[in-house]
C-alpha positions as CSV (number, residue, x, y, z in Angstrom):
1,X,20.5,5.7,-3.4
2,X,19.3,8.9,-1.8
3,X,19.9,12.0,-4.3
4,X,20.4,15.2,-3.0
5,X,17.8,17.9,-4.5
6,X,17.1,21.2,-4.5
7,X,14.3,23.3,-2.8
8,X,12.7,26.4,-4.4
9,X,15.4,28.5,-2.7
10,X,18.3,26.4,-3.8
11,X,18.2,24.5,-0.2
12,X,20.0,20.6,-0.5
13,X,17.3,18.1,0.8
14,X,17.8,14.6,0.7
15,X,15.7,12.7,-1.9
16,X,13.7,10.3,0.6
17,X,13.0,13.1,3.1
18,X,10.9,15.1,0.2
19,X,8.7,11.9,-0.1
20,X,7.6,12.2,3.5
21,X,3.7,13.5,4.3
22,X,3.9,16.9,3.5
23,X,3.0,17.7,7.1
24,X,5.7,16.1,8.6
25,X,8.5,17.6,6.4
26,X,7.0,20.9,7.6
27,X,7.5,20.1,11.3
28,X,11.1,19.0,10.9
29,X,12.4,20.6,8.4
30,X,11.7,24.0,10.1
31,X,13.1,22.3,13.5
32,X,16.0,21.3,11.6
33,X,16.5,25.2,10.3
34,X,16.4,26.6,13.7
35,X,18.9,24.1,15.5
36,X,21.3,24.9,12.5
37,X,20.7,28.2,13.0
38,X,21.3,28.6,16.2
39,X,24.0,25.7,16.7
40,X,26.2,27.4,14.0
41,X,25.9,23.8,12.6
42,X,27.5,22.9,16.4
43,X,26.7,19.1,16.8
44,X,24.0,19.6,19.7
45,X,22.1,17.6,22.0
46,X,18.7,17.1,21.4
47,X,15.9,15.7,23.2
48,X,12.5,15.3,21.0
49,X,9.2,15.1,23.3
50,X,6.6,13.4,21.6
51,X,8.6,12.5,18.5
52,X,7.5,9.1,17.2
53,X,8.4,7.5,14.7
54,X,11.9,9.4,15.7
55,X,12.5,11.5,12.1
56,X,14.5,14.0,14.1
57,X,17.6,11.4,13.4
58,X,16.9,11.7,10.2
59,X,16.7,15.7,9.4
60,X,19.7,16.1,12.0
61,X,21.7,12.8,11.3
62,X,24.8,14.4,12.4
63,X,23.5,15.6,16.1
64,X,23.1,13.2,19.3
65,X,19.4,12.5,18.9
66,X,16.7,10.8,21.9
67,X,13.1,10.5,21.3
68,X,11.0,9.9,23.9
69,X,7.0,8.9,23.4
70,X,3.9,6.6,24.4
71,X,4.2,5.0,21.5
72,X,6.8,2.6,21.7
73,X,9.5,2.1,18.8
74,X,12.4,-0.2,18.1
75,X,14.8,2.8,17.0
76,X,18.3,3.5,19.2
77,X,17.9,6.2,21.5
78,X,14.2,5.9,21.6
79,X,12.5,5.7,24.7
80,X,8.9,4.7,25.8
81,X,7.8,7.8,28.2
82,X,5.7,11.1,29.2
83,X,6.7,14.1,28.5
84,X,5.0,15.3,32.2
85,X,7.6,13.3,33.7
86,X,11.1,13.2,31.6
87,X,13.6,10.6,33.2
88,X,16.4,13.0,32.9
89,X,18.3,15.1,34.9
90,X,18.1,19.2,34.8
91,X,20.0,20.1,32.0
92,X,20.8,17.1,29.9
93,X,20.2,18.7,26.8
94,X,21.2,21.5,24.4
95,X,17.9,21.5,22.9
96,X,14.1,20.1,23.7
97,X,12.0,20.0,21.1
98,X,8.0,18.9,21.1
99,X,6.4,19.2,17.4
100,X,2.6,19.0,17.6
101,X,2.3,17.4,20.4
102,X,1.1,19.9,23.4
103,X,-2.5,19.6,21.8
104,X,-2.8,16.0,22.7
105,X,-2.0,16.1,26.0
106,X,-4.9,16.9,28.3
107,X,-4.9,20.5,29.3
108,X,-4.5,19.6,33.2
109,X,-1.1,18.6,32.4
110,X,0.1,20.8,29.8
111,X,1.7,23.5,32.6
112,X,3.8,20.3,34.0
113,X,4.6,19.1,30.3
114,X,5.9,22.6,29.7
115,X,7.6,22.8,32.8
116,X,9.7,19.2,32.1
117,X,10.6,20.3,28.8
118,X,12.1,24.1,30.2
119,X,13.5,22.0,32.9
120,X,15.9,19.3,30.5
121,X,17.0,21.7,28.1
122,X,20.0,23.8,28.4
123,X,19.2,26.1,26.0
124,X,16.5,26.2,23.7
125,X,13.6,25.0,23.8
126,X,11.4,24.6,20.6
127,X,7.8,23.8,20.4
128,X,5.3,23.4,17.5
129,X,2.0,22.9,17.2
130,X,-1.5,24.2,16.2
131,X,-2.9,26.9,19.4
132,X,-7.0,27.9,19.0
133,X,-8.1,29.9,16.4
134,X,-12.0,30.1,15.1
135,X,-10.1,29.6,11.4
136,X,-7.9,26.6,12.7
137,X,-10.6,25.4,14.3
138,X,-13.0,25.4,11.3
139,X,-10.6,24.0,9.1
140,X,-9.6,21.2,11.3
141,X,-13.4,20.6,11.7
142,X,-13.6,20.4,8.1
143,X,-10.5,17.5,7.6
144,X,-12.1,15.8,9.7
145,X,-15.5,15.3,8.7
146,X,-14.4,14.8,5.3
147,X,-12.4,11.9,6.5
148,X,-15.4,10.8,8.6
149,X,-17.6,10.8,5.2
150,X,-15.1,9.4,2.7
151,X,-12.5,6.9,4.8
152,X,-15.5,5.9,7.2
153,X,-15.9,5.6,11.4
154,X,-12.4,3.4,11.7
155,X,-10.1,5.9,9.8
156,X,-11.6,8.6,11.7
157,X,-11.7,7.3,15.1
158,X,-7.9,6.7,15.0
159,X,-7.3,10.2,12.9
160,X,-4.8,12.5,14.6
161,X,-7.7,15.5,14.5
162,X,-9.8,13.6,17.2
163,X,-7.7,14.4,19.8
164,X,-7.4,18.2,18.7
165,X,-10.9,18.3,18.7
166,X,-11.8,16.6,22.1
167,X,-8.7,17.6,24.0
168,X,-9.4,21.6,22.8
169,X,-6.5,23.3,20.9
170,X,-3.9,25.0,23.5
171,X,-4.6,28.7,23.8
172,X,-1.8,30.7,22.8
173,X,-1.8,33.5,25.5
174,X,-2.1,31.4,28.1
175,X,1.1,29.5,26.7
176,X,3.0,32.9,26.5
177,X,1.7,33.5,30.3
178,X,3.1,30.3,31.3
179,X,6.9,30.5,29.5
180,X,6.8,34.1,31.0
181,X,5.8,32.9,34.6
182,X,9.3,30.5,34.0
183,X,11.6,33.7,33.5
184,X,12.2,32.9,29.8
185,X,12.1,34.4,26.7
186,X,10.6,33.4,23.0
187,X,9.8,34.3,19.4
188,X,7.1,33.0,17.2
189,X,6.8,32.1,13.8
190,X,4.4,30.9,11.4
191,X,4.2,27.3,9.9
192,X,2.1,25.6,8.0
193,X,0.3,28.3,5.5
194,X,-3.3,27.9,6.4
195,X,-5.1,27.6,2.7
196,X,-1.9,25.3,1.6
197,X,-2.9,22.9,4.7
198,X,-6.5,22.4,3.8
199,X,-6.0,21.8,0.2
200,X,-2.9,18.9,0.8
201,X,-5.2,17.6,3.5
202,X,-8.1,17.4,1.1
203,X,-6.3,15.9,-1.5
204,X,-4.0,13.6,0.8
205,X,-7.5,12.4,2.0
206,X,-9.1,11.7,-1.4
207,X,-5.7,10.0,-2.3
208,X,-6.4,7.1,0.4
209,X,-9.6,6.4,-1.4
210,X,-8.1,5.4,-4.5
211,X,-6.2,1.9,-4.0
212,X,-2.7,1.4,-4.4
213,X,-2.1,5.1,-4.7
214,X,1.2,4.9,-2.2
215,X,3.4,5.9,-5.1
216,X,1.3,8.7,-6.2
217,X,1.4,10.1,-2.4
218,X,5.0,10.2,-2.8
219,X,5.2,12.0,-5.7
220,X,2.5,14.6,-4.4
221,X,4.5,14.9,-1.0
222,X,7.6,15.4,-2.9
223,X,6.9,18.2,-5.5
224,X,5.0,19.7,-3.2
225,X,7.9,19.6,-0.4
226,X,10.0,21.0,-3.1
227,X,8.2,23.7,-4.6
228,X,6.1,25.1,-1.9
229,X,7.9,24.4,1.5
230,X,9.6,27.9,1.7
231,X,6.1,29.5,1.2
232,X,4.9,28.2,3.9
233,X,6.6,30.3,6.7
234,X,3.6,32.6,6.6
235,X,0.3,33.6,8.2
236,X,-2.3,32.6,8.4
237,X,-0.9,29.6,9.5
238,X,-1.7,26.3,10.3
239,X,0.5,26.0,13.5
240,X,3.2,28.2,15.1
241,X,6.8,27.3,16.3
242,X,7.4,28.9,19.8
243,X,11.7,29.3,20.1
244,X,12.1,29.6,24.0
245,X,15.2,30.3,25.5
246,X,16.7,31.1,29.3
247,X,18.8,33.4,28.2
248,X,17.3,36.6,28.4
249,X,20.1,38.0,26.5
250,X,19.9,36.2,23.5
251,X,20.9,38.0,20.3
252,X,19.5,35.1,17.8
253,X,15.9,36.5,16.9
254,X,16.5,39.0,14.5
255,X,18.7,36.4,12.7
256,X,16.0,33.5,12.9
257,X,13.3,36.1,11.3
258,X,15.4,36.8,8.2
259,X,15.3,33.0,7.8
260,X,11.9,31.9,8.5
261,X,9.8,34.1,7.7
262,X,8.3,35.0,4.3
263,X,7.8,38.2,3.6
264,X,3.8,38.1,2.5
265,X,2.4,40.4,0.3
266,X,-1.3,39.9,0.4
267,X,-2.4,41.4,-3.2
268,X,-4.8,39.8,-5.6
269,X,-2.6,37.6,-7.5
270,X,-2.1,35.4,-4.1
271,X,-6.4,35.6,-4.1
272,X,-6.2,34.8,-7.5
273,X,-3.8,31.7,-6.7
274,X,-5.7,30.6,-3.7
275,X,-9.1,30.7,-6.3
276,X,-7.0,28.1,-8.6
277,X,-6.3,25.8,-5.5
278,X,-9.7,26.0,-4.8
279,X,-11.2,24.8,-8.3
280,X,-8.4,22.3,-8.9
281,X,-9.7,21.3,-5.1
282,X,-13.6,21.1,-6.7
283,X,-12.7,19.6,-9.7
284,X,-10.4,16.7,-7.9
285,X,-14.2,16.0,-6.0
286,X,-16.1,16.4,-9.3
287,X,-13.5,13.3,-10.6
288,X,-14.3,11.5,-7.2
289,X,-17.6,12.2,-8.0
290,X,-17.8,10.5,-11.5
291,X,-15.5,8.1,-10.7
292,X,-17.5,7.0,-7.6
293,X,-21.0,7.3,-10.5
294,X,-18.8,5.3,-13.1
295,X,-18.2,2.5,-10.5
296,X,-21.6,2.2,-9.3
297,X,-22.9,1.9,-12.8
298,X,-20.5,-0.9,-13.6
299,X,-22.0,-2.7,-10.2
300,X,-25.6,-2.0,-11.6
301,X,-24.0,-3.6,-14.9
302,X,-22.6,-6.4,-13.0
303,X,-25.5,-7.0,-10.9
304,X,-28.1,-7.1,-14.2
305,X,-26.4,-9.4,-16.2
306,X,-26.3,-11.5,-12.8
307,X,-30.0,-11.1,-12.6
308,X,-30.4,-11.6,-16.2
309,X,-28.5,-14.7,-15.7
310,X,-30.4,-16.1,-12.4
311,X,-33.9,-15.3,-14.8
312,X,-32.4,-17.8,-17.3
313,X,-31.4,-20.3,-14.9
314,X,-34.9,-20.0,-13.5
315,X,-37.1,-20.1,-16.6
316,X,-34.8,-23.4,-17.8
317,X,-35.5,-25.3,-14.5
318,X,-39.7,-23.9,-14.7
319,X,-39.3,-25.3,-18.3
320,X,-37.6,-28.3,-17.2
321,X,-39.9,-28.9,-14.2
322,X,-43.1,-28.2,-17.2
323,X,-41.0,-31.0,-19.5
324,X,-41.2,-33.6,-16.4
325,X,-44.5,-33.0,-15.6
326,X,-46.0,-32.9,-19.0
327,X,-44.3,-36.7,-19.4
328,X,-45.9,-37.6,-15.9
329,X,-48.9,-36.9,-17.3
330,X,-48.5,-38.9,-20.4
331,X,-47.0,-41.4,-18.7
332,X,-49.8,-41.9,-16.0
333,X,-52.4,-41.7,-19.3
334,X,-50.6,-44.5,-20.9
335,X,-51.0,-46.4,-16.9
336,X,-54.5,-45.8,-16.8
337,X,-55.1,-46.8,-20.3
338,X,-52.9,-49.8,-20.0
339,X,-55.4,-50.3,-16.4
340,X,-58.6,-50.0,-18.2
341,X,-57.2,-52.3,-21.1
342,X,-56.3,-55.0,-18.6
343,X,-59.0,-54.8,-16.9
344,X,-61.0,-55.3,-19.9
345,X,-58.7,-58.1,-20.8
346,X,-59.6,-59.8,-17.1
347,X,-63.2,-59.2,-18.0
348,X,-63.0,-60.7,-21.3
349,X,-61.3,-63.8,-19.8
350,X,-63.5,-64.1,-16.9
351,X,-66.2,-64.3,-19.4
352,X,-64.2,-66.3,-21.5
353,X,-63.9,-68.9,-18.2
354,X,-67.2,-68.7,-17.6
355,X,-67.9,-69.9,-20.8
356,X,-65.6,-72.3,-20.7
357,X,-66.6,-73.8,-17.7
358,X,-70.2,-74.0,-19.3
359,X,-68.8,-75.6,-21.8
360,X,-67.2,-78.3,-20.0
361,X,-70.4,-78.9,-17.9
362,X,-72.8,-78.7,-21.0
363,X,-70.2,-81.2,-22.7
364,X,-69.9,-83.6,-19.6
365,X,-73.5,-83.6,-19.5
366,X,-73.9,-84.3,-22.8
367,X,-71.8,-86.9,-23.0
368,X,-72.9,-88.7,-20.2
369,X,-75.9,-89.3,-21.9
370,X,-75.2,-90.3,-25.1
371,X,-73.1,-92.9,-23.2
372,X,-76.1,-93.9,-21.2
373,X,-78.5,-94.2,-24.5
374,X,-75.6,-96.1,-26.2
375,X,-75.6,-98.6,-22.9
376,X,-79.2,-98.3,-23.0
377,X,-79.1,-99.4,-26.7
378,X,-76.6,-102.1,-26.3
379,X,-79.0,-103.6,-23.4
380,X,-81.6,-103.8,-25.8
381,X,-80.2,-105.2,-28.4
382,X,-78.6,-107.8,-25.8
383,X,-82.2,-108.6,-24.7
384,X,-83.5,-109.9,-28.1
């Protein structure tokens, strides 16, 4: 069930919106302000340039809502399309509204993109988006290459920033130049505090290092959605939301400033606040730091007892190898002396034959001549 809940200023937000990125509930929760604002909650038209995944529906469900993107979606009223060539008629919407999305397209096309979305909306047109500043620019810079050192080449190549940083950031002026060239009219506010921006981008970042921390993104998108939303609406900012209309008589501005914009007071307890972002920032990387040391002592740990293991294995097998040899040894020993004992055996038999057959001759010689003297006897005695 989606609870309704209350913002720092006592605004209803619906419970699953405040779990969105906290940079996305920026974008269209101040685009859902201004429509509201100036449709006097009117059920309007509205044509979102650039808007994947399509979360307009959802911050204006009761509106008539069409998305169109590169990206494609399966969402109703979402179509796959550029925004430098809108398949619409002139005039087929109350409002056109582009949320960061000028700074990806290339900047030879960003007069026609402006052009299309002046020339489908009846009017308003709202856009929002980062425009060059050496500040935005450094801390973009800085998101980025953290990402590139923590999340590694992959994450970064398909991070959002790249295209900020090769495309170039639009240059506000020359934006102003161009809705003036068109004959309309505009106001600017602030969105996105800068020094809020960096810190939830630092954090959001360390966050995806940590595994199964989805829930815990949710929680840190919510409070902070909650809590710190309506202090955003100030400068420095990260980007600014440019409301354009034809009408050169419109009477809406002063109203929209009483609404969306914080009145800042720069004193020393908001340096003193952005000090304590800052150190809760350091000591969130000094916990990354010894978490990172913890878990590459427990590999060390893992990989000497694996060592220590592998040693043991060894030293068994040397000492089983030394045990088979040492019985070889013996073994061929007990071979030789067997050898050398039968071989003295043969010898003592050969001998042993020898005498034998001496033996036999002496005794066949011998006894062939006592047989001859007893013959020789016997003739004798016959003879007398």
């Amino acid at each position: 069930m989606d609870r309704p809940l209350l913002s720092k200023k006592k605004t209803i937000i619906s419970e699953h919106l405040c779990e969105l990125p906290f940079d996305q509930f920026q974008r269209y929760k101040g685009i859902e302000e201004v429509i509201r604002l100036l449709g006097k909650n009117k059920k309007q038209r509205i044509l979102d340039v650039g808007g994947y995944p399509g979360l307009i529906s959802d911050f204006l469900p009761n509106d008539e809502t069409c998305v169109v993107d590169v990206i494609p979606a399966r969402k109703p009223n979402y179509i796959r399309g550029d925004g430098t060539s809108l398949p619409f008629r002139d005039n087929s919407f109350d409002v056109v509204t582009a949320v960061d999305t000028l700074e990806h397209v290339p900047i030879a096309k960003r007069s026609k993109f402006i052009s299309e979305l002046l020339r489908c909306s009846s009017k308003y047109v709202i856009l929002m988006g980062p425009f060059f500043s050496e500040d935005i620019q450094m801390a973009e810079k800085i998101i980025f290459e953290f990402s590139l050192k923590t999340l590694g080449q992959d994450f970064a190549n398909s991070h959002p920033l790249r295209e900020h940083l090769e495309h170039g950031l639009p240059d506000m002026k020359q934006f102003e130049s161009e809705i003036n060239r068109q004959g309309c009219v505009f106001e600017v506010f602030p969105s996105g505090y800068l020094y809020h921006w960096i810190i939830l981008n630092f954090v959001k970042h360390f966050l995806f290092t940590i595994p199964d921390s989805d829930d815990l993104h949710k929680m840190i998108d919510k409070y902070y959605n909650i809590y710190f939303y309506e202090d955003d609406k100030r400068e420095p900012s990260y980007r600014h939301m440019f409301v354009i209309t034809k009408n050169r008589r419109a009477s809406w501005m002063k109203e929209l400033k009483r609404n969306l914009v914080v009145n800042q007071q720069a004193d020393m307890q908001d340096l003193s606040y952005k000090m304590q972002l800052f150190g809760l920032l350091f000591s969130l990387f000094d916990l990354g730091a010894k978490r990172e040391l913890h878990e590459v002592k427990r590999r060390n740990i893992h990989l000497e007892e694996n060592l220590r293991n592998l040693e043991s294995q060894l030293e068994n097998r040397e000492s089983g190898m030394g045990l088979h040899l040492q019985e070889k040894m013996l073994l061929e020993e007990k071979v030789r002396k067997q050898d050398e004992q039968i071989g003295k055996l043969k010898e003592i038999i050969g001998l042993n034959e020898k005498s034998l057959r001496e033996g036999e001759t002496a005794l066949s010689y011998s006894g062939k001549s006592i047989i001859g003297r007893i013959l020789a006897l016997l003739r004798n005695s016959i003879t007398r």
